[in-house]
One Martini backbone bead per residue (centre of mass of N, CA, C, O) as a GRO file, in nm:
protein
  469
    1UNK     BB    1   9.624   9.957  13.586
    2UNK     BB    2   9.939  10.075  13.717
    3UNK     BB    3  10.094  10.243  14.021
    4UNK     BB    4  10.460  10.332  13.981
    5UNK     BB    5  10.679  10.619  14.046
    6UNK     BB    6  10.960  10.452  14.024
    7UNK     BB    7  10.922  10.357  13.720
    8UNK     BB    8  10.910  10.638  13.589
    9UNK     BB    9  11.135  10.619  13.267
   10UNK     BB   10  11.159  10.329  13.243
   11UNK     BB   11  11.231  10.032  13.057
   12UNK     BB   12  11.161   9.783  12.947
   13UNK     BB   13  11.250   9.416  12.985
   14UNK     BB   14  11.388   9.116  12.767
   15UNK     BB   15  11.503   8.790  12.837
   16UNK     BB   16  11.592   8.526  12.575
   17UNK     BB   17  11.655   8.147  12.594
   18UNK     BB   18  11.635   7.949  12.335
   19UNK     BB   19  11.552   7.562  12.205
   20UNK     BB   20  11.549   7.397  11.908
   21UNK     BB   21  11.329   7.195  11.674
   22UNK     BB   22  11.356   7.120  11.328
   23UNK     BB   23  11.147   6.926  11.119
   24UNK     BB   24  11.155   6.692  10.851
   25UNK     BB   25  11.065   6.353  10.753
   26UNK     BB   26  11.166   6.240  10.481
   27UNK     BB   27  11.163   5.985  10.274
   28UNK     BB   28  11.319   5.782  10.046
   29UNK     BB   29  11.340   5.746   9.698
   30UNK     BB   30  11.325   5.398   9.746
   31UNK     BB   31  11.017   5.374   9.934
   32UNK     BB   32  10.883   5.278   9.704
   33UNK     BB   33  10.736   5.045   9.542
   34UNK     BB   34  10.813   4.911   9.275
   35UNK     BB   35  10.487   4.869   9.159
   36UNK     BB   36  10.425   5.156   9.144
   37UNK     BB   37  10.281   5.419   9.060
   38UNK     BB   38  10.290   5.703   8.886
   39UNK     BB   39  10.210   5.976   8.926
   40UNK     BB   40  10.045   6.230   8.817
   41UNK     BB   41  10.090   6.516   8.756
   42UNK     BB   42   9.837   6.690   8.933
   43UNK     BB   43   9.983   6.522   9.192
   44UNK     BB   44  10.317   6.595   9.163
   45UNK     BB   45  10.270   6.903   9.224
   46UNK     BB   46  10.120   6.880   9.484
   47UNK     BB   47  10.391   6.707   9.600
   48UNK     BB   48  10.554   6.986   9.528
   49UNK     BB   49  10.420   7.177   9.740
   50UNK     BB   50  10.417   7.063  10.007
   51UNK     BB   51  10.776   7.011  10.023
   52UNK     BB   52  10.791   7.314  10.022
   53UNK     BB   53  10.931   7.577  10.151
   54UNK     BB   54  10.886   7.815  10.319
   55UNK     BB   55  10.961   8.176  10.323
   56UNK     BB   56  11.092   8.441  10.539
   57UNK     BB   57  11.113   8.818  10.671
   58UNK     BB   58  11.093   8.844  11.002
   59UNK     BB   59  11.400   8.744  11.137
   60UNK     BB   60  11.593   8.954  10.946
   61UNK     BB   61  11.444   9.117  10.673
   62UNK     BB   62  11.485   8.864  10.455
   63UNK     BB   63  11.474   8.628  10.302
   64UNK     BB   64  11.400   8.269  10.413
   65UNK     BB   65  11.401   7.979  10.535
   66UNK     BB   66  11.242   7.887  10.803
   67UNK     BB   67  11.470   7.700  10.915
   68UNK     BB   68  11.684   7.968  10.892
   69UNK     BB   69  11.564   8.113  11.114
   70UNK     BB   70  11.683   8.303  11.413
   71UNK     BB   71  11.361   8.227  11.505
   72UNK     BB   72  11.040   8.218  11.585
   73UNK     BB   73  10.823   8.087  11.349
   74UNK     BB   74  10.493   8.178  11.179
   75UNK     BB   75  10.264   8.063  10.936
   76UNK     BB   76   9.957   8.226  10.775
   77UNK     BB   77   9.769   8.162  10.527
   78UNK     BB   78   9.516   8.245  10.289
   79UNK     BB   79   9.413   7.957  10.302
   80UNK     BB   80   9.380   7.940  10.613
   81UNK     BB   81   9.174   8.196  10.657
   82UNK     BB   82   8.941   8.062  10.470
   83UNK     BB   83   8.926   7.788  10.632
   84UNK     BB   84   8.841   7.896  10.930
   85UNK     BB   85   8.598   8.111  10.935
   86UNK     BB   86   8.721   8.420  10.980
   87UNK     BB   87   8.620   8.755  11.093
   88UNK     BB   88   8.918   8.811  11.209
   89UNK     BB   89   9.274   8.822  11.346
   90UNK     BB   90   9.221   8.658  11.639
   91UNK     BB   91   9.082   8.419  11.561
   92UNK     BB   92   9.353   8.327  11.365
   93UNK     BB   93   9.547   8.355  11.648
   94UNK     BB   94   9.452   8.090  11.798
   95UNK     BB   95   9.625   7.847  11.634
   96UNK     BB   96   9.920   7.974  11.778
   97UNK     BB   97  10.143   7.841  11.925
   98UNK     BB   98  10.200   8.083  12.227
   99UNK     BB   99   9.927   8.248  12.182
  100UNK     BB  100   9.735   8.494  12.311
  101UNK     BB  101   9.395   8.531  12.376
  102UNK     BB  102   9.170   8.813  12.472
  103UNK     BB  103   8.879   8.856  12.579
  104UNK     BB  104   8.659   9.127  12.738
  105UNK     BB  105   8.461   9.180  12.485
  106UNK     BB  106   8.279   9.260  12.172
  107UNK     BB  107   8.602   9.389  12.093
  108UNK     BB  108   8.811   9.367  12.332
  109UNK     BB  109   9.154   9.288  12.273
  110UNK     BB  110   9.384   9.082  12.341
  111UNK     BB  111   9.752   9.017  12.265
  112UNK     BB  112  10.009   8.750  12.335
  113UNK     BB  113  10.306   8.595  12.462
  114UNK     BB  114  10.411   8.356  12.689
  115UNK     BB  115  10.177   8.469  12.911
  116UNK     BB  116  10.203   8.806  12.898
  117UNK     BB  117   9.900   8.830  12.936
  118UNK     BB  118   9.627   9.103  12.989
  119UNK     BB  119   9.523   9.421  12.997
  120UNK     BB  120   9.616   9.600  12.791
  121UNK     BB  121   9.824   9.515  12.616
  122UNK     BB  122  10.195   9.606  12.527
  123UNK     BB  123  10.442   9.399  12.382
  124UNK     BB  124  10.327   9.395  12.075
  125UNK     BB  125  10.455   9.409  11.739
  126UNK     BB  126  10.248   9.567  11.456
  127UNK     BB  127  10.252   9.459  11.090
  128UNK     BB  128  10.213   9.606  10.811
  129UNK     BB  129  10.404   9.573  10.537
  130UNK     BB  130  10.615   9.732  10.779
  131UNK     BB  131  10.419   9.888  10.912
  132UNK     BB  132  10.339  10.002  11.258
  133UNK     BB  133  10.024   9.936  11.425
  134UNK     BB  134  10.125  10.078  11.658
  135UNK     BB  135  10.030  10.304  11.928
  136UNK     BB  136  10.252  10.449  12.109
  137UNK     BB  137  10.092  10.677  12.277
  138UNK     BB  138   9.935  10.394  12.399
  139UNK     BB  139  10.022  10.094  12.391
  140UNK     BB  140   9.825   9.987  12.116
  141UNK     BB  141   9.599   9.756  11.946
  142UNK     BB  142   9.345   9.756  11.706
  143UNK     BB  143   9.192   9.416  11.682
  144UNK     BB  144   8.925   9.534  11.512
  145UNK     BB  145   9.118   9.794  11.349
  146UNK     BB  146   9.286   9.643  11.099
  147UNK     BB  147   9.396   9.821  10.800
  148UNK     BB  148   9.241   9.522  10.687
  149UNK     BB  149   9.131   9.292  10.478
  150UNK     BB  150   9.139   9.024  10.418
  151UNK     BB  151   9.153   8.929  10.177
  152UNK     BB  152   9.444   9.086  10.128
  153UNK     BB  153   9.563   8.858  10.259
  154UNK     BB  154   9.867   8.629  10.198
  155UNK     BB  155  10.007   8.666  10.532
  156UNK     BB  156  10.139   8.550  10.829
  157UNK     BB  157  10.385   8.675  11.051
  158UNK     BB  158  10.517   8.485  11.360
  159UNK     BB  159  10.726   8.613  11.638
  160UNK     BB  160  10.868   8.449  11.893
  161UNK     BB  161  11.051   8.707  12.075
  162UNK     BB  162  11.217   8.864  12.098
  163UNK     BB  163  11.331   9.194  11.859
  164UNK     BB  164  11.473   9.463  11.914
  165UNK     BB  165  11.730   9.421  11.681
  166UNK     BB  166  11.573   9.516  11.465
  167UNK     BB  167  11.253   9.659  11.583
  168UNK     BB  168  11.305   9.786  11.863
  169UNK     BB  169  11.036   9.886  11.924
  170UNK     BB  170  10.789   9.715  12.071
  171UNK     BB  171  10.957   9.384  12.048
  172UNK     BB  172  10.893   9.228  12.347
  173UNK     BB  173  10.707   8.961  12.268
  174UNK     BB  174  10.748   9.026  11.930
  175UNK     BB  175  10.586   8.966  11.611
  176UNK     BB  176  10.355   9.092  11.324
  177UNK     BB  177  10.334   9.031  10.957
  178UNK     BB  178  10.110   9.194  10.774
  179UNK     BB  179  10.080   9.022  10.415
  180UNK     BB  180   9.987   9.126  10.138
  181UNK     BB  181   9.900   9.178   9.783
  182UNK     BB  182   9.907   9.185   9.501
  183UNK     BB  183   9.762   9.367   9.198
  184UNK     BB  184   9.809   9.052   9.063
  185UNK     BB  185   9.686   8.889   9.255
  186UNK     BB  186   9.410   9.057   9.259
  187UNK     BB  187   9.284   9.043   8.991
  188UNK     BB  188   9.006   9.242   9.004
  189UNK     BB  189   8.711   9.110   9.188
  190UNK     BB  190   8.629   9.117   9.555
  191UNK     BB  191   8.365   8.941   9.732
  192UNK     BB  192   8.301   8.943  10.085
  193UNK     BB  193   8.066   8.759  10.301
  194UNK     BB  194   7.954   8.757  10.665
  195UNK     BB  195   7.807   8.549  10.919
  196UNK     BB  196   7.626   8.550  11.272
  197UNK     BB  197   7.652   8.551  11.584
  198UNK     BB  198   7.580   8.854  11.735
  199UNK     BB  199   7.574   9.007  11.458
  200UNK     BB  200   7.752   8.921  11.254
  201UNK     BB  201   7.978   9.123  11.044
  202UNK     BB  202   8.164   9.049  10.722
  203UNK     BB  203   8.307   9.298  10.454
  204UNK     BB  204   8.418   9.292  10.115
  205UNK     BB  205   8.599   9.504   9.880
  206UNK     BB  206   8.790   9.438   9.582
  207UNK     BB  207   9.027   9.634   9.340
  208UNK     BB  208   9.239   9.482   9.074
  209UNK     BB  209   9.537   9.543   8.894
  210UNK     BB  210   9.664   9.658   8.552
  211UNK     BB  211   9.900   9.932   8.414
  212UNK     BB  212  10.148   9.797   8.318
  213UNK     BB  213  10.385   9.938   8.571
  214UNK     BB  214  10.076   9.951   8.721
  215UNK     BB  215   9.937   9.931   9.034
  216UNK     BB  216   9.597   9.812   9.193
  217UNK     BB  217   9.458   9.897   9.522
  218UNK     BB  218   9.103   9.854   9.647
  219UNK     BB  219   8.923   9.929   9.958
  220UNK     BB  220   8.627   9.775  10.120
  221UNK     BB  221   8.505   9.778  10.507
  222UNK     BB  222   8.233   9.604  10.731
  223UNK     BB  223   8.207   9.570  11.075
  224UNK     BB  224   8.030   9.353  11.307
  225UNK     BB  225   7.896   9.353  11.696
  226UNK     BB  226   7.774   9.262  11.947
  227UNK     BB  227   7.687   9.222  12.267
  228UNK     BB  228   7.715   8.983  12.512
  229UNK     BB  229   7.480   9.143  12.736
  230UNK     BB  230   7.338   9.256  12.475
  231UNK     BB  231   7.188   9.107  12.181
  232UNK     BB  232   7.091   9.382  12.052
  233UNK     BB  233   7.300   9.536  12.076
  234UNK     BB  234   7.622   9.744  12.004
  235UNK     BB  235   7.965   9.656  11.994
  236UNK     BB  236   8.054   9.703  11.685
  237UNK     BB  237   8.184   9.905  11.435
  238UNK     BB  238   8.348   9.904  11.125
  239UNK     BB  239   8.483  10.188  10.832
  240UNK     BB  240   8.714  10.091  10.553
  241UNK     BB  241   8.973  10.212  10.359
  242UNK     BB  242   9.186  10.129  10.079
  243UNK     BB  243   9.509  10.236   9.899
  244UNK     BB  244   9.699  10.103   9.615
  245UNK     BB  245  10.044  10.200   9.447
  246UNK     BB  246  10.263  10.043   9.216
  247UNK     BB  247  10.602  10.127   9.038
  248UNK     BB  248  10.760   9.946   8.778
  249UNK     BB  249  11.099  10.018   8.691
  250UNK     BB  250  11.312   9.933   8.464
  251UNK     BB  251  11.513   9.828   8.690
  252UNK     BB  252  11.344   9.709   8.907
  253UNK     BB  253  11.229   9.927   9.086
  254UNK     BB  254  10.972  10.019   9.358
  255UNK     BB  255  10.691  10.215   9.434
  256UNK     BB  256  10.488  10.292   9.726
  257UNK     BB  257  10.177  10.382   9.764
  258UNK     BB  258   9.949  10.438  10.047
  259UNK     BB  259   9.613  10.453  10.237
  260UNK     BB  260   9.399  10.502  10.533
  261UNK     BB  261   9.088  10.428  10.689
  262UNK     BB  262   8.925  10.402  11.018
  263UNK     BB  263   8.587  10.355  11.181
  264UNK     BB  264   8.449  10.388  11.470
  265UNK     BB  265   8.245  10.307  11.729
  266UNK     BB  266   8.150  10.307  12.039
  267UNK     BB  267   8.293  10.103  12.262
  268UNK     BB  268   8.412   9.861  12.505
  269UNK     BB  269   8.712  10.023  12.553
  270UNK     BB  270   8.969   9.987  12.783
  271UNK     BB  271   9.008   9.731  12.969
  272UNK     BB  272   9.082   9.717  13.351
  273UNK     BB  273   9.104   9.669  13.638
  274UNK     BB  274   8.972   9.933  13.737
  275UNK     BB  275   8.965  10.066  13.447
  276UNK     BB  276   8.668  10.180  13.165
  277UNK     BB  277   8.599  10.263  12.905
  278UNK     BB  278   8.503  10.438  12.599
  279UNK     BB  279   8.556  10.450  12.285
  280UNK     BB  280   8.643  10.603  11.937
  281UNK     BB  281   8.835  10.535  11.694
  282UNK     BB  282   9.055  10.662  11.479
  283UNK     BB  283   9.252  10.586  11.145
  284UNK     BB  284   9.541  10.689  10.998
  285UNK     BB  285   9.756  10.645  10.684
  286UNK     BB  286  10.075  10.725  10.504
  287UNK     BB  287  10.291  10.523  10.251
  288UNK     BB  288  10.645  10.504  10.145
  289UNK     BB  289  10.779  10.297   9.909
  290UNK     BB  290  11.178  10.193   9.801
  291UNK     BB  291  11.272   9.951   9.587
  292UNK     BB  292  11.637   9.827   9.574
  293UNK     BB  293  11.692   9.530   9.581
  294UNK     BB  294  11.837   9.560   9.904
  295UNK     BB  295  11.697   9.842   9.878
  296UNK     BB  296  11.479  10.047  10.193
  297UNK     BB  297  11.242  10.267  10.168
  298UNK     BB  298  11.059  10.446  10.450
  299UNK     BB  299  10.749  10.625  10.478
  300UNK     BB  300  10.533  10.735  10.739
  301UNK     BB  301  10.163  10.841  10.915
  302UNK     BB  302  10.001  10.771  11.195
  303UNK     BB  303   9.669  10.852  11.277
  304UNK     BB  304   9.502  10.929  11.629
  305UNK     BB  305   9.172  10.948  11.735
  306UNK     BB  306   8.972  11.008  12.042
  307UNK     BB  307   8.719  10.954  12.263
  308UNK     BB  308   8.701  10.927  12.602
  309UNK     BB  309   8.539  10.731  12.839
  310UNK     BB  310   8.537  10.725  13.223
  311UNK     BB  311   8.557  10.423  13.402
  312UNK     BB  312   8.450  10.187  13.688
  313UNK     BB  313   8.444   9.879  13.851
  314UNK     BB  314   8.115   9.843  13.961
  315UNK     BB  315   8.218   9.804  14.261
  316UNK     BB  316   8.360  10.108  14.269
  317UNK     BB  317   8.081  10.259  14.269
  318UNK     BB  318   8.060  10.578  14.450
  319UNK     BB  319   8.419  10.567  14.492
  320UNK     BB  320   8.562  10.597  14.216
  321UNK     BB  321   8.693  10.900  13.999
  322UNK     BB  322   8.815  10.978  13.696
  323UNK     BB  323   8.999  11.296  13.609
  324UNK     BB  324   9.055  11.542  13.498
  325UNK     BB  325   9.183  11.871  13.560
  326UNK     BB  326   8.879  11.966  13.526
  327UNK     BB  327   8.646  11.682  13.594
  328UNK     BB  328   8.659  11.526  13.342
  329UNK     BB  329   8.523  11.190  13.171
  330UNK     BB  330   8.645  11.345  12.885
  331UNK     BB  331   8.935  11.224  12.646
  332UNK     BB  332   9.115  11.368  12.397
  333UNK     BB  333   9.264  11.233  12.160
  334UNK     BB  334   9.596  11.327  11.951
  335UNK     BB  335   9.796  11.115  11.756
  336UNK     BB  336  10.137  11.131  11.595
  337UNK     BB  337  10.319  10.926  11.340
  338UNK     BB  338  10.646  10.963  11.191
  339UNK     BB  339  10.860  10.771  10.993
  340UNK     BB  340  11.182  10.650  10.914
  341UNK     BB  341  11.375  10.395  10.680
  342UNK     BB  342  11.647  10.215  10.666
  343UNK     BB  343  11.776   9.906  10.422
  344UNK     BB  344  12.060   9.699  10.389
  345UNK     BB  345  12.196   9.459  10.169
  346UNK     BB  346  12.500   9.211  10.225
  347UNK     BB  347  12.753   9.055  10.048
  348UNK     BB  348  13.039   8.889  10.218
  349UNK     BB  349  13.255   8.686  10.158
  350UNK     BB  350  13.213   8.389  10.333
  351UNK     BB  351  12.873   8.350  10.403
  352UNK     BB  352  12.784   8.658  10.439
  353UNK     BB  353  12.485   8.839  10.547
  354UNK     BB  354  12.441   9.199  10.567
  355UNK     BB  355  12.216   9.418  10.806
  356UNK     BB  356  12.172   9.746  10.771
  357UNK     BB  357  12.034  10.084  10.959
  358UNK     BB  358  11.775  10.288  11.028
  359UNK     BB  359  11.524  10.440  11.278
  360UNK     BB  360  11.281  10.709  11.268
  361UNK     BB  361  11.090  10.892  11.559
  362UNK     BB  362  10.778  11.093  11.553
  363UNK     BB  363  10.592  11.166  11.890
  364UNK     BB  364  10.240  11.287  11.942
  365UNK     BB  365  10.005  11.433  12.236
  366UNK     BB  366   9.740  11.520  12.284
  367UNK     BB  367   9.525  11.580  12.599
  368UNK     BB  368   9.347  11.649  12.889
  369UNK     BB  369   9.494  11.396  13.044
  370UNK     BB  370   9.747  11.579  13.026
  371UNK     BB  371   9.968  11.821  13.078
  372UNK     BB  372  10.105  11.852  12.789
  373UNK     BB  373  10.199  11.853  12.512
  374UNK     BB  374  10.384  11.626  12.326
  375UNK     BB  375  10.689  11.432  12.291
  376UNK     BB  376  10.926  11.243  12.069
  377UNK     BB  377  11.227  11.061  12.005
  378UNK     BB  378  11.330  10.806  11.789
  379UNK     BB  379  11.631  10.615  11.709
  380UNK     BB  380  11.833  10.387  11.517
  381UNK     BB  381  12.063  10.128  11.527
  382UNK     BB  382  12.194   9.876  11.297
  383UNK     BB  383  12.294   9.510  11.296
  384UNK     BB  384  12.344   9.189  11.086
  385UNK     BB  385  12.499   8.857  11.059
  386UNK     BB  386  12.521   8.612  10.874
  387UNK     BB  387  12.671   8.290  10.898
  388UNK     BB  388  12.790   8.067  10.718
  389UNK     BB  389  12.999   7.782  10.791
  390UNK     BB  390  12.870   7.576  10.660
  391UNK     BB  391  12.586   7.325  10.610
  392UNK     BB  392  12.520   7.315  10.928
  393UNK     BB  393  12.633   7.604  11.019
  394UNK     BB  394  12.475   7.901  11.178
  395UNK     BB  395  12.549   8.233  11.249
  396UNK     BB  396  12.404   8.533  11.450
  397UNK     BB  397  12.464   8.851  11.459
  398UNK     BB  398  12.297   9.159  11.692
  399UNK     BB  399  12.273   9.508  11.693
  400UNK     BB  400  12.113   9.790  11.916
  401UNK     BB  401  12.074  10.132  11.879
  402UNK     BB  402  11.864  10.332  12.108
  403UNK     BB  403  11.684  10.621  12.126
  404UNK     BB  404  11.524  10.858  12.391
  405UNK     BB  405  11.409  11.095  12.558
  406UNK     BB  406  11.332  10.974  12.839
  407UNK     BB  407  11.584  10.797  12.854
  408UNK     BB  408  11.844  10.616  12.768
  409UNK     BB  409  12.031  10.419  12.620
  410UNK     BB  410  11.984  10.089  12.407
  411UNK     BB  411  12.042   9.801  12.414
  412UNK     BB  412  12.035   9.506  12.156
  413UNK     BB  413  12.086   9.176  12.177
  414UNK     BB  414  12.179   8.901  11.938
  415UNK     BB  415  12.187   8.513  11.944
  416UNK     BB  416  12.226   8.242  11.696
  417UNK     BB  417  12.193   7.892  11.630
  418UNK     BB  418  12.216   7.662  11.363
  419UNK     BB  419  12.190   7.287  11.351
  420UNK     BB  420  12.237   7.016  11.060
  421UNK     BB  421  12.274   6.665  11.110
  422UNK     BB  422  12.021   6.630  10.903
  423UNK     BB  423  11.847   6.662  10.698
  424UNK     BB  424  11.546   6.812  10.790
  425UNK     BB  425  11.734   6.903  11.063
  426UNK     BB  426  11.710   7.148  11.314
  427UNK     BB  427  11.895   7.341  11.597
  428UNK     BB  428  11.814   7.601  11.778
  429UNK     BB  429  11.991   7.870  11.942
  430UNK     BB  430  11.911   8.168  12.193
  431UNK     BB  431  11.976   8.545  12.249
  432UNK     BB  432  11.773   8.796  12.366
  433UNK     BB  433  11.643   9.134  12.383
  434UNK     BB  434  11.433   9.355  12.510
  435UNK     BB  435  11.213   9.681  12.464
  436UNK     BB  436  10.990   9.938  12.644
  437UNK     BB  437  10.915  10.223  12.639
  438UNK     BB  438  10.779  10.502  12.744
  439UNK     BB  439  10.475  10.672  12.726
  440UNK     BB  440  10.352  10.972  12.653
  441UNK     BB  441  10.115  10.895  12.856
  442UNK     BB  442  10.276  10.762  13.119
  443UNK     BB  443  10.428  11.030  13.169
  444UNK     BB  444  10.183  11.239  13.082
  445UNK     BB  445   9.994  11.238  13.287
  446UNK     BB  446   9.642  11.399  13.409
  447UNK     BB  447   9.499  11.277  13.693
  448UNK     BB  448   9.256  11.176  13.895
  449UNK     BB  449   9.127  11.048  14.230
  450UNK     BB  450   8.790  11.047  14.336
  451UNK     BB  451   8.759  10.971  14.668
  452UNK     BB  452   8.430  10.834  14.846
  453UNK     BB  453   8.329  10.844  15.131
  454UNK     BB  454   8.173  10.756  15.457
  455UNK     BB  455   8.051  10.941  15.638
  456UNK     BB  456   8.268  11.195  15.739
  457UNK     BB  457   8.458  11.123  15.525
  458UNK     BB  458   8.609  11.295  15.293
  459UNK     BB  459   8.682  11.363  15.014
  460UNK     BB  460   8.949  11.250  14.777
  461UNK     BB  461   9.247  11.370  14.579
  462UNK     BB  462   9.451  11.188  14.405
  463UNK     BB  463   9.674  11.105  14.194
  464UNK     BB  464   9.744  11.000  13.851
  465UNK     BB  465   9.949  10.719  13.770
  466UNK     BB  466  10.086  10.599  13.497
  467UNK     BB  467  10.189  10.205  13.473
  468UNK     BB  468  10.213   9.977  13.213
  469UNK     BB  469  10.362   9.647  13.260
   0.00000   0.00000   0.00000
């Protein structure tokens, strides 16, 4: 946590160019030897499953393969992580080349993108099925608390570098956007457990179905694992449900409405240079999707609360405290977040594709750590275009306008291009633009830090202004 009076009230800001390439090597089709052998069916179908191509809606908003995304992106499947015998979805995220995973505790975890990453990491936007499970009010994720269970996962779509151009908030050093599976997916019953040492256990039990055009899926999950310090000690325990109901309309359009809680037991976290929390948050949230061929209707509520004790790095024990303005170094925290979306995609003229939209947030937050209850607004309009010119290339452009209590308005321009000299081998150059408006949090923070000199030098008060880089 770093105090620099200065700068509170300014968005941070990010701008990437970056150059790839993009490769896949396949021999020719006359490269087998005459006398070869005919593949039997069941390895056919397999060496024509490896062939396929991924396709990816994290860098557009919409369907594309993996090599025409307008951005770097990673994908990790349903099957790399049952392969992998992970028990968390950072432990699945150390695999992902550029992404940096740290472990603070037993518990504590930052991920971060291209060296970004610190204590109380704050610039990576994740969501759950396209909802945003980034904290506003204090920009962070509890990759402890991530409300769903693995089995449901059925695969991670991984974006390395800015996005605020489609993703406006908080999309400043990338986005992950974790795609669970559908009702006729899972149809049946799931039930998974792990364990390991320090105490590790991990969870899981899913039903899921249908009946005629309604699917259902339920879920339970507990996980935990002991301290580090103390392989006795309990350094964290959480337990979430899950359900999601979605029914296929006549004309082939789907509403889907989901909810659930997450309960975590007090640990060590959030740790930062100087102060050392102690946490136990609690997580809910419920939300409603309308899709309809090219258009998405999006409305979700993602509750937040915390009581927080406030401590500091050991060796400035009996140096220095840090308290709300009543001298209390517990304090509670109680957040909510609205958000509405609307998308919208279209084809046009030859061969263009654009997605245009809207998205409205609004966020509150209680706390004995602030000046009083506060608010904000956040409004975004967007477009954005692909145009195939060739066969060869593709150009995309677009642009983000957002609004916010606390800032001035701001662009986030995009642009990337794509050039494919021959079959199976594409090099992409892009530059986008990218910010992080200041929280709740930072804005009004109300904190004291009380420095205790040795005699005769009296103790000393003086504000804590909070803003975290």
């Amino acid at each position: 946590m770093k105090t620099d009076p200065t700068t509170r009230g300014h968005p941070l800001l990010a701008a990437m160019l970056s150059v790839s390439l993009a490769a896949i090597d396949t021999p020719p089709s006359n490269a087998a030897e005459p006398d070869a052998k005919e593949p039997v069916a069941g390895v056919r179908e397999e060496l024509e499953l490896i062939k396929e191509e991924e396709t990816v809606s994290i860098a557009a908003r919409h369907e594309q393969p993996i090599s025409q995304a307008p951005s770097n992106v990673y994908v990790i499947t349903d099957e790399d992580i049952r392969q992998s015998g992970a028990t968390d979805l950072p432990t699945v995220l150390r695999r992902v080349p550029g992404l940096e995973v740290m472990q603070m505790s037993g518990a504590d975890i930052n991920v971060s993108v291209r060296g970004d990453n610190q204590p109380v990491a704050n610039k990576l936007l994740v969501m759950v099925d396209g909802r945003s499970i980034f904290i506003d009010v204090q920009a962070t994720v509890f990759w402890k608390a991530i409300p769903v269970t693995l089995p449901e996962i059925k695969r991670l779509e991984i974006l390395k570098g800015p996005a605020s151009a489609v993703y406006g908030f908080n999309a400043f050093d990338g986005v992950i956007n974790i795609i669970t599976k559908s009702a006729q997916e899972m149809k049946g019953t799931t039930i998974q457990f792990g364990g390991g040492e320090l105490g590790t256990i991990s969870s899981a039990a899913v039903q899921a179905g249908t009946l005629g055009n309604l699917g259902y899926r339920f879920s339970i999950g507990r996980d935990q694992n002991q301290e580090w310090r103390n392989r006795d000690a309990l350094a964290f325990r959480s337990n979430k449900v899950n359900g999601q109901l979605d029914y296929v309309f006549a004309d082939q359009s789907k509403l889907t409405l989901a909810g659930g809680l997450v309960d975590v037991n007090r640990y060590d976290g959030q740790i930062g240079e100087i102060e050392i929390l102690s946490i136990a948050p609690s997580l809910s949230y419920a939300s409603a999707v309308y899709e309809r061929s090219a258009l998405t209707l999006r409305a979700f509520w993602n509750g937040y609360s915390d009581d927080a004790l406030t401590a500091v790095d050991p060796r400035l024990n009996g140096l220095i405290h840090v308290t709300d303005r009543s001298g209390s170094q517990s304090f509670p925290f109680f957040g909510n977040t609205y958000n509405l979306d609307l998308l919208h995609g279209v084809e046009f003229a030859a061969g263009h594709h654009a997605t245009y939209g809207l998205n409205y947030r609004h966020n509150s937050l209680s706390s004995s750590a602030t000046n009083a209850f506060s608010r904000e607004d956040r409004l975004g309009l967007y477009v954005q275009d692909i145009w195939r010119v060739s066969d060869r290339l593709t150009l995309t452009g677009g642009v983000r306008l957002d609004f916010q209590t606390e800032i001035n308005a701001t662009l986030s321009p995009r642009l990337a291009l794509l050039y494919s000299p021959i079959p199976d081998h594409t090099f992409r150059a892009g530059f986008s633009v990218a910010y992080r408006p200041p929280t709740l949090f930072e804005t009004h923070a109300n904190l004291r830090n009380v420095i205790t000199l040795p005699p005769p030098i009296p103790a000393t008060t003086i504000p804590f202004l909070v803003h975290r880089i």
